[in-house]
C-alpha positions as CSV (number, residue, x, y, z in Angstrom):
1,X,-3.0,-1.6,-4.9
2,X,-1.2,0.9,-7.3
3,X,1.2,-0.3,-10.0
4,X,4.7,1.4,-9.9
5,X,6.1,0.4,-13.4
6,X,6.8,-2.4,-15.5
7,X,10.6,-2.5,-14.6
8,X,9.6,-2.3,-10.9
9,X,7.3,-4.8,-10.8
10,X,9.5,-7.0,-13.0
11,X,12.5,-5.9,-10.3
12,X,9.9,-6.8,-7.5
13,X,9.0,-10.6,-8.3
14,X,12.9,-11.5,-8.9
15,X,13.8,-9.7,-5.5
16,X,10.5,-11.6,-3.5
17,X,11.8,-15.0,-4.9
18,X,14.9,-14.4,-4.3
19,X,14.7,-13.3,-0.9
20,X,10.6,-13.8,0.4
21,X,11.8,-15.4,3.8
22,X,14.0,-12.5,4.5
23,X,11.8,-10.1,3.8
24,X,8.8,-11.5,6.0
25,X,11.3,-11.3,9.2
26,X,12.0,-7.9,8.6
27,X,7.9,-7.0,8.4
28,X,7.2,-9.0,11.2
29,X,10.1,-7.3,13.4
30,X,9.0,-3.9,11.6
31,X,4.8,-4.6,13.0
32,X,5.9,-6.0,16.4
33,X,8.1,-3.0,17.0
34,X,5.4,-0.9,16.0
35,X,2.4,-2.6,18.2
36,X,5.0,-2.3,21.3
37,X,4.4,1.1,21.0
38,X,1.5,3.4,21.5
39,X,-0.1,5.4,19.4
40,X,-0.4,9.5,19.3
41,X,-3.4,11.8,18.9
42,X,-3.5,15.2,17.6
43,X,-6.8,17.6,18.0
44,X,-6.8,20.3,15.3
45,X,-9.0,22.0,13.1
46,X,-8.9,22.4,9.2
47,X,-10.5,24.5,6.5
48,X,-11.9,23.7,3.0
49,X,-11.1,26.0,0.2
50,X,-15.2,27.5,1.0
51,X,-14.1,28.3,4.4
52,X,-15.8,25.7,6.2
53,X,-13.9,24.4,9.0
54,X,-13.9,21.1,10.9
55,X,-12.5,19.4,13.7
56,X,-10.2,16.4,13.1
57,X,-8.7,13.9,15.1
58,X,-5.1,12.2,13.8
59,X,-4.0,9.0,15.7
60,X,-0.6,8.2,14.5
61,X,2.1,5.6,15.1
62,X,3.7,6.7,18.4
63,X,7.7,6.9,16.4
64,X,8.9,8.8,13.7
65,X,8.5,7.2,9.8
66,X,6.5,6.9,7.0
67,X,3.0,5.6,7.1
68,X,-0.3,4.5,4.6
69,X,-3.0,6.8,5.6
70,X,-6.6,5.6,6.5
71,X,-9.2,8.2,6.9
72,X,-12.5,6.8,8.4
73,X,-16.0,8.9,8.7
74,X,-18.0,7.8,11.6
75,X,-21.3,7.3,12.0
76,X,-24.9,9.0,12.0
77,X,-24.2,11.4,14.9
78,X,-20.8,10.2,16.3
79,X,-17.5,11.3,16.2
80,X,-14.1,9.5,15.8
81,X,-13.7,9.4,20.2
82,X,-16.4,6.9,20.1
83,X,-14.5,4.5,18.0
84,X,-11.0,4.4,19.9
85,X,-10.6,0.5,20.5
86,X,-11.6,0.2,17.0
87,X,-9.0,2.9,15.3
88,X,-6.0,3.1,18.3
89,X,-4.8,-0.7,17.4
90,X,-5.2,-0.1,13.6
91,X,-3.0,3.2,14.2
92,X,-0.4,1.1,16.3
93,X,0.1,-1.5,13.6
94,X,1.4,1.6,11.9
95,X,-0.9,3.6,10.1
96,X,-2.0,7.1,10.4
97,X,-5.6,7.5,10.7
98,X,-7.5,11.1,9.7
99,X,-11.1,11.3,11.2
100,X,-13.3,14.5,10.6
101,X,-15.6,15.3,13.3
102,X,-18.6,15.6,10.6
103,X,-21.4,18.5,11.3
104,X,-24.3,16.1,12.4
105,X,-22.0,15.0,15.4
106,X,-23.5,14.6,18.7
107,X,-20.5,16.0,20.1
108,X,-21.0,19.2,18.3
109,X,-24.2,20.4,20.0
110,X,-25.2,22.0,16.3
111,X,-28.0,24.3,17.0
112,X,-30.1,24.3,15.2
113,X,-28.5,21.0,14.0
114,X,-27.1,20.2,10.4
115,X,-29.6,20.3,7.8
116,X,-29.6,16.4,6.3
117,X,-28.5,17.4,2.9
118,X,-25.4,19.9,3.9
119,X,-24.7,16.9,6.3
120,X,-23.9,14.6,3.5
121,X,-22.5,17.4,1.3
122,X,-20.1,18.3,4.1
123,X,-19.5,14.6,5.2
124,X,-17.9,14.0,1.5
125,X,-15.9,17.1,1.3
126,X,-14.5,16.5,4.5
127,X,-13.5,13.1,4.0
128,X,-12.0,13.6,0.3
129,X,-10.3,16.5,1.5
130,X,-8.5,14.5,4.4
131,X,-7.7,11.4,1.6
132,X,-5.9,14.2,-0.5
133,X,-3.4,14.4,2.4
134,X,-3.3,18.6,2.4
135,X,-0.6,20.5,3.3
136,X,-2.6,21.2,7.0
137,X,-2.3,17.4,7.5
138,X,1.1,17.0,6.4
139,X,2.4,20.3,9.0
140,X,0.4,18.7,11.9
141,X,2.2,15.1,11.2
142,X,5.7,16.8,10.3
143,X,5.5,18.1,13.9
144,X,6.0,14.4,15.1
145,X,8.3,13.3,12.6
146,X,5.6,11.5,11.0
147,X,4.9,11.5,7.6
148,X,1.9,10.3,5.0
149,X,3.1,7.2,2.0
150,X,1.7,8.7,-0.9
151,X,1.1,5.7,-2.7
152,X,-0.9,3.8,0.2
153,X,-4.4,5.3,1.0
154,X,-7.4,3.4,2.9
155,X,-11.0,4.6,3.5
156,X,-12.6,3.0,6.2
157,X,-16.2,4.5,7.7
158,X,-18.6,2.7,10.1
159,X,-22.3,2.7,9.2
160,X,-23.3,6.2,7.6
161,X,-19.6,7.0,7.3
162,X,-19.1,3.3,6.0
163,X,-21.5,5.0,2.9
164,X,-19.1,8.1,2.8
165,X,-16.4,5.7,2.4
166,X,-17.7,3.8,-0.5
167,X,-18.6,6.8,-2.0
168,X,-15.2,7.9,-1.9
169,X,-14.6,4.2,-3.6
170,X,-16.6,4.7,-6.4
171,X,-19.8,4.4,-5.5
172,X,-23.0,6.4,-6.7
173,X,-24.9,7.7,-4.4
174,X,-28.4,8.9,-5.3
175,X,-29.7,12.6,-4.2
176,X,-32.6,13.3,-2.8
177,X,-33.2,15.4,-6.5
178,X,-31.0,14.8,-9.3
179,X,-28.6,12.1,-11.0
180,X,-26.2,10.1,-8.8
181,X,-23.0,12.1,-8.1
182,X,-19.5,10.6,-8.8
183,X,-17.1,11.3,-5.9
184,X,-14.8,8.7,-6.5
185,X,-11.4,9.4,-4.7
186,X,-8.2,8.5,-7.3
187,X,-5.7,6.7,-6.3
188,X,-7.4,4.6,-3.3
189,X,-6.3,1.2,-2.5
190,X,-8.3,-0.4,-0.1
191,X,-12.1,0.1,1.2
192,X,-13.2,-1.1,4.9
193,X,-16.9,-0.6,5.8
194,X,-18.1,-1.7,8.6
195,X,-21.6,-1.8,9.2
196,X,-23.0,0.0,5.8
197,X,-26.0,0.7,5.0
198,X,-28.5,-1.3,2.5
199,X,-29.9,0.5,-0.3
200,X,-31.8,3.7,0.6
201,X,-34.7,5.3,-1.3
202,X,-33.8,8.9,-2.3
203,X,-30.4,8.1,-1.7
204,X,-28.5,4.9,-3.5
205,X,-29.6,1.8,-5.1
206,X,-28.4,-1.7,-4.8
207,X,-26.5,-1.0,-8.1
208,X,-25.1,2.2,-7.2
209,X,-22.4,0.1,-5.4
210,X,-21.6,-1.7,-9.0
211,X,-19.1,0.5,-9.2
212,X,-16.8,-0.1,-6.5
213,X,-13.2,-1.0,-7.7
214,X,-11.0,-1.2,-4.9
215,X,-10.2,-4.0,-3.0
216,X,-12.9,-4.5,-0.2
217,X,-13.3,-5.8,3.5
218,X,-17.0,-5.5,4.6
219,X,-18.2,-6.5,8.4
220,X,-21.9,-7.0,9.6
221,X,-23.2,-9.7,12.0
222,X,-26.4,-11.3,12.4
223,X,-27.8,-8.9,14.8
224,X,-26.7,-5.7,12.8
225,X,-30.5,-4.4,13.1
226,X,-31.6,-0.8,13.0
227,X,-35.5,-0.9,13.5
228,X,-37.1,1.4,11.1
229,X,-33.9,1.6,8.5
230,X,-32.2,-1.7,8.6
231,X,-34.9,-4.6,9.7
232,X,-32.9,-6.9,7.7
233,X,-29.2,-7.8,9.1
234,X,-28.3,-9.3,5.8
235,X,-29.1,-5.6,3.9
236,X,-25.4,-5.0,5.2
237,X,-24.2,-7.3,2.9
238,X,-25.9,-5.9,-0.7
239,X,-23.0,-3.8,-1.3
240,X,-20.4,-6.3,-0.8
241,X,-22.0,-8.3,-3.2
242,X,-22.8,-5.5,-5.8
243,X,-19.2,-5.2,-6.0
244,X,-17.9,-7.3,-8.5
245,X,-15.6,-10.3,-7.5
246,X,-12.2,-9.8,-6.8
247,X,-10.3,-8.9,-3.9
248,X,-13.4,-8.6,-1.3
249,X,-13.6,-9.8,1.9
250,X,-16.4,-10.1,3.9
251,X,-16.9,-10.6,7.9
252,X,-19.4,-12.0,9.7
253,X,-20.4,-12.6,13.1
254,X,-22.7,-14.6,14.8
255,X,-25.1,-12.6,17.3
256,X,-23.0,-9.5,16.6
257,X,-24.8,-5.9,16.4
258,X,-24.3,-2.8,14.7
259,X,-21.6,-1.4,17.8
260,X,-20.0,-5.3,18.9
261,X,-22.5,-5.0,22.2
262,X,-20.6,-1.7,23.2
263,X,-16.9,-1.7,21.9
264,X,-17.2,1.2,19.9
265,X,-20.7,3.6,19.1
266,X,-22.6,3.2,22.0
267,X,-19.9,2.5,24.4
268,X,-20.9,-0.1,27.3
269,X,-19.6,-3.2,28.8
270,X,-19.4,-6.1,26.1
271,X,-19.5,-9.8,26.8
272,X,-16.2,-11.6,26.6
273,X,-17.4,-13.8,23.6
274,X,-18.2,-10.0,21.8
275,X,-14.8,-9.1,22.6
276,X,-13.2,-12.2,21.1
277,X,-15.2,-11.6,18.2
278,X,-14.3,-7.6,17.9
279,X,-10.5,-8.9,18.3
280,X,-10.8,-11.2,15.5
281,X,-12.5,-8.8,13.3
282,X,-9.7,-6.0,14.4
283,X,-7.3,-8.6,13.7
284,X,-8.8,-9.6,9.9
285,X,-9.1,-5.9,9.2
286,X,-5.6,-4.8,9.9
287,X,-4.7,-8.5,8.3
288,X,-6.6,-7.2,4.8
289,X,-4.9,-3.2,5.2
290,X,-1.6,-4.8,5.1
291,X,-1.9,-6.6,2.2
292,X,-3.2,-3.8,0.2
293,X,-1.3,-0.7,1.8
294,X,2.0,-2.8,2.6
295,X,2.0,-5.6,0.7
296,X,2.3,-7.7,2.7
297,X,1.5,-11.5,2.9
298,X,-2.0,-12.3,3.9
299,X,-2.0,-12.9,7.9
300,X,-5.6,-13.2,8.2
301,X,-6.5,-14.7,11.8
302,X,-7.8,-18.4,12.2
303,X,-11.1,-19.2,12.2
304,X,-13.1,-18.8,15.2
305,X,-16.5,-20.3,16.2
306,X,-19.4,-17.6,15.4
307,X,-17.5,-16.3,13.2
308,X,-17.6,-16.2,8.9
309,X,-14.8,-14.8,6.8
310,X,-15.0,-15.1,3.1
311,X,-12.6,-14.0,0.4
312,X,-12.7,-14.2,-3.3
């Protein structure tokens, strides 16, 4: 969370002592209203500076106001239309959310596809470029009445994009040739990765997430296997504990794989007991946005059976 002054801050204890009650009604009513509402998606395209130009899918807050931004990179092949019951209820508790449809996308139909390198090259310029809030995301949103907080940003991926997201957080990510690059996004104040990947030869070490200073929600589960590049479930889990202590959380469920049995990714029917547990990790990761993009109280859901959620 960004500091806004001493004189502010000092003004901003007295006035939550003062009135804390108060002021936790008028969230509260503020995020029901918001949740009783539906959120809106816009299709457009935007263009880098070197002319490339991508897709981009904005779900916003279906009312007029002010709003943190969250941009979130999808994973290996997907695209943000895969992820809807995991973005649309993050969106409705009243955040805008910026997702570029990345070049390796199935949805795309590339050929020939993406070379790996220009992939990840691409991936990152796309997603910093969307967390700068540009004046082609601010005309789209204006449209609608909607507008981007400047002092609350989020970067959120799931698996690959969950690695773009970090990235963006601070941490170093090896090339296949050369030094680790630094692609840290200032002024970011909260990190969800679901999913990420484990260390990676040619491509990041265990301590290339060291680096990592902004607060941190992590989710895996205990079937979160990828034969062949993640045979271990706990691998998920390295770079939540490469960061150092300090504002993390970390999520996990029992029996839970890399797409909830369906919800999102691979889209199929999940179980009930995988919905329940989706629903409680939706619920924690909105929980941990508002705390460090609103400021608002910690409202993290109860415990449930299956489920782990740690904070330090």
């Amino acid at each position: 969370m960004k500091m806004r002054g001493g004189l502010l801050a000092l003004f901003g204890a007295v006035w939550v002592a003062a009135c804390s009650t108060n002021s936790d009604a008028v969230l509260t009513a503020q995020t029901t209203e918001l949740r009783e509402v539906e959120p809106v998606q816009i299709e457009t395209r935007m263009v880098l500076e070197d002319g490339h130009a991508f897709p981009v899918e904005i779900l916003h807050p279906g009312q007029a106001g002010t709003f943190p931004l969250i941009v979130f990179s999808s994973g290996n092949f997907a695209s943000p239309d895969r992820y809807t019951k995991l973005l649309k209820p993050i969106a409705k508790a009243g955040y805008v959310i910026a997702s570029p449809v990345h070049p390796d996308a199935e949805i795309l139909a590339l050929d020939p596809p993406a070379d790996p390198m220009i992939v990840w090259e691409k991936r990152n310029d796309e997603f910093a470029y969307l967390a700068s809030a540009p004046e082609q995301l601010r005309n789209a949103l204006a449209r609608r009445n909607v507008a981007v907080d400047a002092q609350a940003l989020g970067l959120m991926g799931h698996s690959y994009g969950a690695l773009v997201a970090q990235t963006a957080a601070g941490a170093k990510a090896w090339q296949m040739a050369g030094p680790p690059s630094d692609r840290s996004i200032a002024g970011a104040d909260a990190l969800v990765a679901f999913s990420p990947p484990g260390p990676i030869p040619g491509a990041i070490v265990a301590q290339g997430w060291s680096s990592i200073a902004v607060p941190s929600f992590t989710q895996t589960g205990t079937a979160d296997i990828l034969p062949g590049f993640i045979d271990d479930w706990r691998g998920h889990i390295v770079s939540h504990e490469r960061t150092a202590p300090g504002n993390r959380w970390l999520w996990v469920g029992e029996d839970v794989d890399h797409y909830f049995g369906g919800i999102y990714g691979r889209e199929m029917p999940a179980s009930p007991d995988m919905e329940a547990k989706f629903n409680h990790a939706l619920a924690a990761t909105i929980a941990f946005l508002d705390i460090h993009l609103k400021t608002m109280p910690d409202r993290a859901p109860a415990a449930l059976e299956g489920v782990t959620l740690t904070k330090d």
